[in-house]
C-alpha positions in Angstrom: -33.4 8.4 -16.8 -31.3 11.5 -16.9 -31.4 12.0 -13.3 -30.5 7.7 -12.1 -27.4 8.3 -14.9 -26.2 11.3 -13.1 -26.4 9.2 -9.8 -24.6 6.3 -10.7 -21.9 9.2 -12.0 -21.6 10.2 -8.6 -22.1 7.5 -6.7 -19.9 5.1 -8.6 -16.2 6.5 -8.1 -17.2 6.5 -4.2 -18.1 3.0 -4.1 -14.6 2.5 -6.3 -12.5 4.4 -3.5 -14.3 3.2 -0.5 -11.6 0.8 0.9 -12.5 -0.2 4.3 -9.9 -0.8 6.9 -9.9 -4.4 8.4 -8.8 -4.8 12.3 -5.7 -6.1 12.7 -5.0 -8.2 15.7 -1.4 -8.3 16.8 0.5 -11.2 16.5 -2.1 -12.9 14.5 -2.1 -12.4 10.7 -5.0 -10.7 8.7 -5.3 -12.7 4.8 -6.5 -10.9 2.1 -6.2 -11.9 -1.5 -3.7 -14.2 -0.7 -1.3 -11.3 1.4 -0.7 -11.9 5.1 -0.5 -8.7 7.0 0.5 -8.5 10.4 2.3 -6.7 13.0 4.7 -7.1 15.7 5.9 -5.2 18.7 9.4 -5.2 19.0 10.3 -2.8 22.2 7.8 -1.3 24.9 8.6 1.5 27.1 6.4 3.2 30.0 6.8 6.7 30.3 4.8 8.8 32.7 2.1 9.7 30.9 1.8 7.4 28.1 3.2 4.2 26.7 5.9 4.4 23.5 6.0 1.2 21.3 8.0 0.3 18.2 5.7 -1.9 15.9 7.1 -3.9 12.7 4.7 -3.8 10.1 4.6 -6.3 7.8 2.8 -8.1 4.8 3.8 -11.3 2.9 2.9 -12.9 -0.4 1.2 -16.2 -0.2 -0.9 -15.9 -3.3 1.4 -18.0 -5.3 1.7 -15.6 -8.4 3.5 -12.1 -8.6 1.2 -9.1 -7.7 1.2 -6.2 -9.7 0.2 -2.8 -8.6 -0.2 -0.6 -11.3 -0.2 3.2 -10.1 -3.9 4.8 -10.0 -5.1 8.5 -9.1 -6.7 7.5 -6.5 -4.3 5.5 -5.0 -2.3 9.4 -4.6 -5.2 10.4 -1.8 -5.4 6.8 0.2 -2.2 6.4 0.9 -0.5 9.9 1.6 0.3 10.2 -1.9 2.6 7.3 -2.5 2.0 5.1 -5.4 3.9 1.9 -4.1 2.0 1.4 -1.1 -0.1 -1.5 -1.4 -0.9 -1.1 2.5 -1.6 1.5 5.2 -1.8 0.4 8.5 -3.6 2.8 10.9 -3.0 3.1 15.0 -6.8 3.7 16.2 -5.3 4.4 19.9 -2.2 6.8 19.0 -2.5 9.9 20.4 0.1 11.7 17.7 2.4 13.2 20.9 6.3 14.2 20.5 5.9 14.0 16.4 5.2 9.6 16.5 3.5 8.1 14.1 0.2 7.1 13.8 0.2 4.8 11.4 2.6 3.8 8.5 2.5 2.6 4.8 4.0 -0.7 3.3 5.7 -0.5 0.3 6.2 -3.0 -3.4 9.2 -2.2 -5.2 9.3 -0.5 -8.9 9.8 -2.6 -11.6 9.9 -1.5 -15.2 9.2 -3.2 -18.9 11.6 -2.6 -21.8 10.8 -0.1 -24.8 11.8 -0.2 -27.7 11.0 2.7 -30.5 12.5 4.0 -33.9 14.7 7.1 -34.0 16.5 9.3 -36.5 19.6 9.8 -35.4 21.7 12.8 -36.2 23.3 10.8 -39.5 19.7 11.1 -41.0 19.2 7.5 -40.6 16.9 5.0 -38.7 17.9 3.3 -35.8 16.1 2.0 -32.9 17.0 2.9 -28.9 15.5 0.3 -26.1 14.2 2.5 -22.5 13.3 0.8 -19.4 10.2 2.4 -18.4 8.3 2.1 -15.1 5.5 0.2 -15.6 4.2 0.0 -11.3 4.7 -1.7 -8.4 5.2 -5.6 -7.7 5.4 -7.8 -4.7 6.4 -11.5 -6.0 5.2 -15.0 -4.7 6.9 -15.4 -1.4 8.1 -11.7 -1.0 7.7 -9.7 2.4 7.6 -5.8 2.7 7.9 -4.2 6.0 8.1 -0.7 7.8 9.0 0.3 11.4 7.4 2.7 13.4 6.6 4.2 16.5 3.4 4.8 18.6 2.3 6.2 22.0 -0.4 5.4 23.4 -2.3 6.8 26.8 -1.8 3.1 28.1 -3.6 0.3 26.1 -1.4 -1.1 24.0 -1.5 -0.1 20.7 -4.5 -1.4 17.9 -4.4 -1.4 14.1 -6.2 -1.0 11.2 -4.8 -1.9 8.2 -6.2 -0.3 4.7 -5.5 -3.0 1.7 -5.0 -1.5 -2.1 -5.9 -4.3 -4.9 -3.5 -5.7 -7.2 -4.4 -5.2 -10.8 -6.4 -8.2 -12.2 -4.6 -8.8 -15.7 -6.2 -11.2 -16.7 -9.3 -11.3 -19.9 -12.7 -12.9 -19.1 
């Protein structure tokens, strides 16, 4: 028994952070949990040796709710250490020359909750002080995100992979 617990222990947090990637065909949107991501080339150039393309990156809300990202350790190691990335789209044909990119990260914006808490203030008596304080990331109903970057290839034109990060299910069963 000991050694199946210490198993599960082991195995579980890998099956938790094993977030595939899912191909990304270009101009044809890729749905997932009600998110449409997608990209675009917006400028092509042909250089010698390789090819040098601008991409748009993009993902839209079509879920009909507000999704909330709440920041996770993990989250620091699959998406190059930023919390409000809820998307990490990957080049598999980049080959990384003249410092491109070879992939890029979509990001939520910040929102925060307000606090309120008791204080003593200097007069020795009670008061209360409201704080905003971050409470994660949120992309609403309807809301796009999008990045811009730049690839070379060695002449195919370039492919993606995109890696999704899950919104925080808030609700109680």
């Amino acid at each position: 028994m000991k050694k199946i617990l210490t198993l599960i222990y082991f195995i579980f947090p890998a099956i938790v952070l094993a977030q595939g990637y899912f191909d990304v065909i270009e101009n044809e949107p890729f749905m997932n949990n009600g998110v449409e991501y997608s990209f675009a080339i917006t400028n092509e150039t042909t250089v010698k040796e390789y090819n040098r393309y601008e991409v748009a990156l993009m993902a839209t809300n079509k879920s009909g709710c507000a999704l909330i990202y709440i920041q996770r350790n993990q989250i620091l190691n699959l998406f190059e250490g930023d919390p409000a990335a809820i998307a990490r789209f990957e080049c598999i044909n980049a080959n990384g020359k003249r410092l491109s990119a070879k992939g890029g990260n979509l990001k939520a914006r910040s929102f925060t909750v307000p606090y309120t808490h008791s204080i003593t203030k200097a007069d020795g008596k009670t008061g209360s002080i409201t704080e905003n304080i971050h409470a994660g990331y949120i992309l609403g109903n309807g809301q796009s995100v999008s990045n811009s970057i730049t690839v070379l290839t060695d002449g195919d034109r370039p492919r993606f992979k995109v890696r999704i990060q899950n919104f925080t299910d808030l609700t109680v069963n």
